[in-house]
C-alpha positions as CSV (number, residue, x, y, z in Angstrom):
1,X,0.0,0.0,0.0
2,X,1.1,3.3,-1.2
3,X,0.7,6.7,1.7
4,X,0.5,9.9,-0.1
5,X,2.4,12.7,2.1
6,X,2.1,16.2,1.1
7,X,4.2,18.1,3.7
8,X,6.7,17.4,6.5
9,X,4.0,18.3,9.0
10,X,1.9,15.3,7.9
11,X,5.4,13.1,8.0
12,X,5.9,13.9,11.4
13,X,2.2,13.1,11.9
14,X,2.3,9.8,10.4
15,X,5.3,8.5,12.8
16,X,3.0,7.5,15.5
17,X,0.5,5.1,13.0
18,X,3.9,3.5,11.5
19,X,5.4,2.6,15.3
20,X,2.2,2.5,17.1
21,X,3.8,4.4,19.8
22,X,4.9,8.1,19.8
23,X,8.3,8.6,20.1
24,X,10.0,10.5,22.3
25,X,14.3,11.6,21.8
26,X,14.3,9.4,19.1
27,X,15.7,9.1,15.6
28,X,13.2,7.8,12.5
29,X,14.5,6.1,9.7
30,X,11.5,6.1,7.2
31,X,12.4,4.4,3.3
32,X,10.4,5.6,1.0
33,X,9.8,2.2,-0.2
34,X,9.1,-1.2,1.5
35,X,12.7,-2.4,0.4
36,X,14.4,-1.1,3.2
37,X,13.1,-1.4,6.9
38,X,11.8,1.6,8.9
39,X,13.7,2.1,12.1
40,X,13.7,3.8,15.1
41,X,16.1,4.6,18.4
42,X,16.9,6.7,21.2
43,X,18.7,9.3,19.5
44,X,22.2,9.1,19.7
45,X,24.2,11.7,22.4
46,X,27.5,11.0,22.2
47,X,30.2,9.6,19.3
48,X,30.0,6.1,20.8
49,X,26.3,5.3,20.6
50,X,26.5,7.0,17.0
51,X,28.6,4.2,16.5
52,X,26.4,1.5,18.0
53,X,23.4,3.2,16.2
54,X,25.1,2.6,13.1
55,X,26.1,-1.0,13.6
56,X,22.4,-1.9,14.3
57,X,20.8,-0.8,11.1
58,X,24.0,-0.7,8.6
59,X,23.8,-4.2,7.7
60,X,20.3,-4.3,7.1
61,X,19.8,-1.2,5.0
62,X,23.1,-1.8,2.7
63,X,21.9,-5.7,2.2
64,X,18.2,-4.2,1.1
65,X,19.0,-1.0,-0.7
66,X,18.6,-0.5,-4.3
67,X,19.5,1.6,-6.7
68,X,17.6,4.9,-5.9
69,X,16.6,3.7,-2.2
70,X,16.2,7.1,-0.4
71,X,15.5,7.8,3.3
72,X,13.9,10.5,5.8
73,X,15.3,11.2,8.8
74,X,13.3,12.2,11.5
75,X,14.5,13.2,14.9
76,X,12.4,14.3,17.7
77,X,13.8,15.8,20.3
78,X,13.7,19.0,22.1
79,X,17.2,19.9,21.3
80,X,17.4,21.3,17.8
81,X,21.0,21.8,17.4
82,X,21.2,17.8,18.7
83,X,19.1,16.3,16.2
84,X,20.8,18.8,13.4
85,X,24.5,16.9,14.1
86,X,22.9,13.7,14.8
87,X,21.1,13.9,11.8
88,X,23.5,15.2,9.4
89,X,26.1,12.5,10.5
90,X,24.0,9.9,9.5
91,X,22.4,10.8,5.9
92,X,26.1,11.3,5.1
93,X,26.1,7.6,6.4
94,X,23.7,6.3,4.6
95,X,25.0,8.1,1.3
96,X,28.2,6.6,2.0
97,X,26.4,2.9,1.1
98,X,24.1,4.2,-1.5
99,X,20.9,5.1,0.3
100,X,19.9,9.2,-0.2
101,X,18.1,11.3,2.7
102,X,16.2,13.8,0.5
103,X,14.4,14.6,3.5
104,X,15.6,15.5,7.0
105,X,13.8,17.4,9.9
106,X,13.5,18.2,13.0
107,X,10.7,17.8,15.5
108,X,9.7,18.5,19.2
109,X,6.4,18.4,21.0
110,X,4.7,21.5,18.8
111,X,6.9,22.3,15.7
112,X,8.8,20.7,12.8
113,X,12.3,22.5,11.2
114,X,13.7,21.4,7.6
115,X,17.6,21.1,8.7
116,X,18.2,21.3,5.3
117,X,16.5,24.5,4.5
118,X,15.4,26.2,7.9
119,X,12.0,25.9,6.8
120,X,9.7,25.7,10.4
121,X,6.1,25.1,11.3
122,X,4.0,24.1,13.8
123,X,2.8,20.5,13.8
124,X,-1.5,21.5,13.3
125,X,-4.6,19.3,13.5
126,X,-5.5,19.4,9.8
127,X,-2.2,17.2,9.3
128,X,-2.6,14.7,12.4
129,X,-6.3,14.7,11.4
130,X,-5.5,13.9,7.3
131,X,-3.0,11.1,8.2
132,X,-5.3,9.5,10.9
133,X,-7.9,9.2,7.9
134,X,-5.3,7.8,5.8
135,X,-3.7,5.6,8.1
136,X,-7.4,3.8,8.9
137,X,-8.0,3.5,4.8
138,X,-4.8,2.0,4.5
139,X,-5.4,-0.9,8.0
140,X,-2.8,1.0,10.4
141,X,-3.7,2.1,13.7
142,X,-6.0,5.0,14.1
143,X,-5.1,5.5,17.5
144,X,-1.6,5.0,18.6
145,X,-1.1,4.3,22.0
146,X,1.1,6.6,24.1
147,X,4.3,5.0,26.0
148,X,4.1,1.6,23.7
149,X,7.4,0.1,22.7
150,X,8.2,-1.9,19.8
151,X,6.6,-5.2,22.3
152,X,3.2,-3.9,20.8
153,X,4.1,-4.8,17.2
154,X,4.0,-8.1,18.3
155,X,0.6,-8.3,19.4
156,X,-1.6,-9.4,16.8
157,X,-4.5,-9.7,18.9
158,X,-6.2,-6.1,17.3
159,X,-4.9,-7.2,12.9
160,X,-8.0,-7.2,10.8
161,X,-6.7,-10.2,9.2
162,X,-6.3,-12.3,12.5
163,X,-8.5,-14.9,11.1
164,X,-7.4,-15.3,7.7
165,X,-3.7,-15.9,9.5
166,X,-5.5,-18.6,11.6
167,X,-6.1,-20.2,8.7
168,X,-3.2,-19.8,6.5
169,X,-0.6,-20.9,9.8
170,X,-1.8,-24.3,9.5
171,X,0.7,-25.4,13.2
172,X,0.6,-28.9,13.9
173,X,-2.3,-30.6,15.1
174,X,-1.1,-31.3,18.3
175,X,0.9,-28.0,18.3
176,X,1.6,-26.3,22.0
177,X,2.5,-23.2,23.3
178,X,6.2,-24.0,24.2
179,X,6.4,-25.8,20.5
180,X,5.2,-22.5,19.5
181,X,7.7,-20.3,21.6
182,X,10.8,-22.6,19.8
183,X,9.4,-22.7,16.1
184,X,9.2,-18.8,16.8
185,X,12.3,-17.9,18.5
186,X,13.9,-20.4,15.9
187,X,12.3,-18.9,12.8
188,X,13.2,-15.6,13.6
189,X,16.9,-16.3,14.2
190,X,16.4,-17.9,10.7
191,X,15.6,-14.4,9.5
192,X,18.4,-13.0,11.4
193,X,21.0,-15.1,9.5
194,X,19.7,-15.3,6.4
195,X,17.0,-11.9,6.0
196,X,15.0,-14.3,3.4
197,X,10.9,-12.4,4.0
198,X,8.9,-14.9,5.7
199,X,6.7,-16.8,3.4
200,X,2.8,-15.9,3.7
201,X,2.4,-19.1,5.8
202,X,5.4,-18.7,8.0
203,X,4.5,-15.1,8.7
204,X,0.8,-16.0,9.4
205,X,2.2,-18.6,11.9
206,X,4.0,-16.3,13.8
207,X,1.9,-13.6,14.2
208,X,-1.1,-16.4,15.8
209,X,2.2,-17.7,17.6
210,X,3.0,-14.0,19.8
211,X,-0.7,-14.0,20.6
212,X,0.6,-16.4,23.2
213,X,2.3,-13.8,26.1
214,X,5.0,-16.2,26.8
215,X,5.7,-16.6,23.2
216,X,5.7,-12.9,22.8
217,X,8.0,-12.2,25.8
218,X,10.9,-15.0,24.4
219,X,11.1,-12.8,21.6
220,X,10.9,-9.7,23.0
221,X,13.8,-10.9,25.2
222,X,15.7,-12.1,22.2
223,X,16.2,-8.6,21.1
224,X,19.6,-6.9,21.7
225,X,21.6,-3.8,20.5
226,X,23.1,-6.3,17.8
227,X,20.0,-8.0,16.4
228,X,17.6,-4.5,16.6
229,X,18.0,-3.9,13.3
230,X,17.3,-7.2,11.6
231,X,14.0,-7.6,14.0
232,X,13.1,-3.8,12.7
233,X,13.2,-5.3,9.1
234,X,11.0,-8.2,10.1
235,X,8.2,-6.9,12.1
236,X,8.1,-4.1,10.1
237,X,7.8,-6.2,6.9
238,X,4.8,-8.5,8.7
239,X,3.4,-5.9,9.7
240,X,3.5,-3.0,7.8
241,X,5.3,-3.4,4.3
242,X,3.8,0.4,3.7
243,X,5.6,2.7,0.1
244,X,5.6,5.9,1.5
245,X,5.0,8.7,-1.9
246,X,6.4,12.4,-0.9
247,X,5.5,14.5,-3.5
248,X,7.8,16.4,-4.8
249,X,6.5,19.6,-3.8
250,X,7.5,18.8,-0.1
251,X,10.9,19.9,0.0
């Protein structure tokens, strides 16, 4: 599915519906098409957890890009001059291995900055109001909860298509919950080592698999500072696989 954004005030409004969280000191790493995986950590503060920032989504976004893969970076946080170095440092990163970041902003509670141009606005109800609308169209969250984490994109207790996956999963007949847990954990280290996308089976599987709390908590202990980046690129992909169009009047 293709969502059509007009103006960095509606890109800043859409974060929320693509994490189903808001997030707060963060960096956003937004592709522009379902290739590469969105992303999104505490933003960096000093030249070490750059470094370990990097690590975690290098690998995946060099093994995915294309040829014209571009990026916006995002970063919310209330210290402007902050998210201009941050942010800077890592589109020249990311053109370093082929990926370009046409767009890059700024954001805090209230306002949005182009750190390209200097361009500023306040973030305004018509824009959180037009991507709310779009995001319900499109099967994303209308209604983000506040003070999720990235544990909530593993709940698939609220997908519209929670019974079609019952159906396609097809897990053993005599399938338990700790049978479960392992073909999960184990499938997702799969993906880790080899980032093949899940078939349509396999993917149904697992999300009727971290309905299961137990399930979902082995995974969400699974995740680490070295593996964020490859489990960004899956449960993004299961979840989401969303083209975002920014027209080119945006900039």
């Amino acid at each position: 599915m293709t969502l059509s954004i007009q103006s960095p005030d509606e890109l800043v409004a859409l974060i929320p519906h693509l994490l189903v969280f808001q997030p707060e000191e963060s960096i956003v790493f937004l592709p522009s098409r379902s290739e590469l995986p969105a992303a999104r950590v505490d933003i960096p503060t000093t030249a070490r957890d750059r470094e370990d920032v990097w690590r975690s989504i290098s690998d995946e976004s060099g093994r995915h890009a294309q040829p014209g893969s571009t990026v916006a970076i995002v970063c919310i946080t209330a210290d402007r001059n902050q998210a201009n170095a941050v942010g800077l440092d890592f589109a020249g990163r990311l053109a370093d291995i082929g990926i370009q970041t046409p767009i890059l902003l700024w954001a805090d509670d209230t306002r949005w900055a182009d750190l390209d141009t200097g361009d500023m606005g306040l973030q305004t109800d018509a824009a959180r109001e037009s991507v709310a609308a779009m995001a319900v169209l499109s099967g994303q969250p209308s209604r983000p909860r506040a003070g999720s984490r990235w544990l909530s994109l593993l709940s698939a207790t609220a997908n519209p298509w929670r019974h079609c996956c019952l159906r396609l999963a097809r897990p053993p007949p005599r399938s338990t919950g700790p049978v479960e847990g392992r073909w999960a954990v184990a499938r997702v280290q799969r993906f880790q080592r080899d980032g093949v996308r899940l078939s349509d089976s396999d993917a149904a599987r697992l999300l009727v698999a971290v309905e299961n709390v137990p399930v979902r908590d082995r995974l969400w202990l699974d995740m680490n500072q070295a593996n964020s980046g490859s489990h960004v690129a899956l449960w993004a992909d299961v979840f989401h696989n969303v083209d975002l169009e920014i027209h080119a009047g945006f900039k």
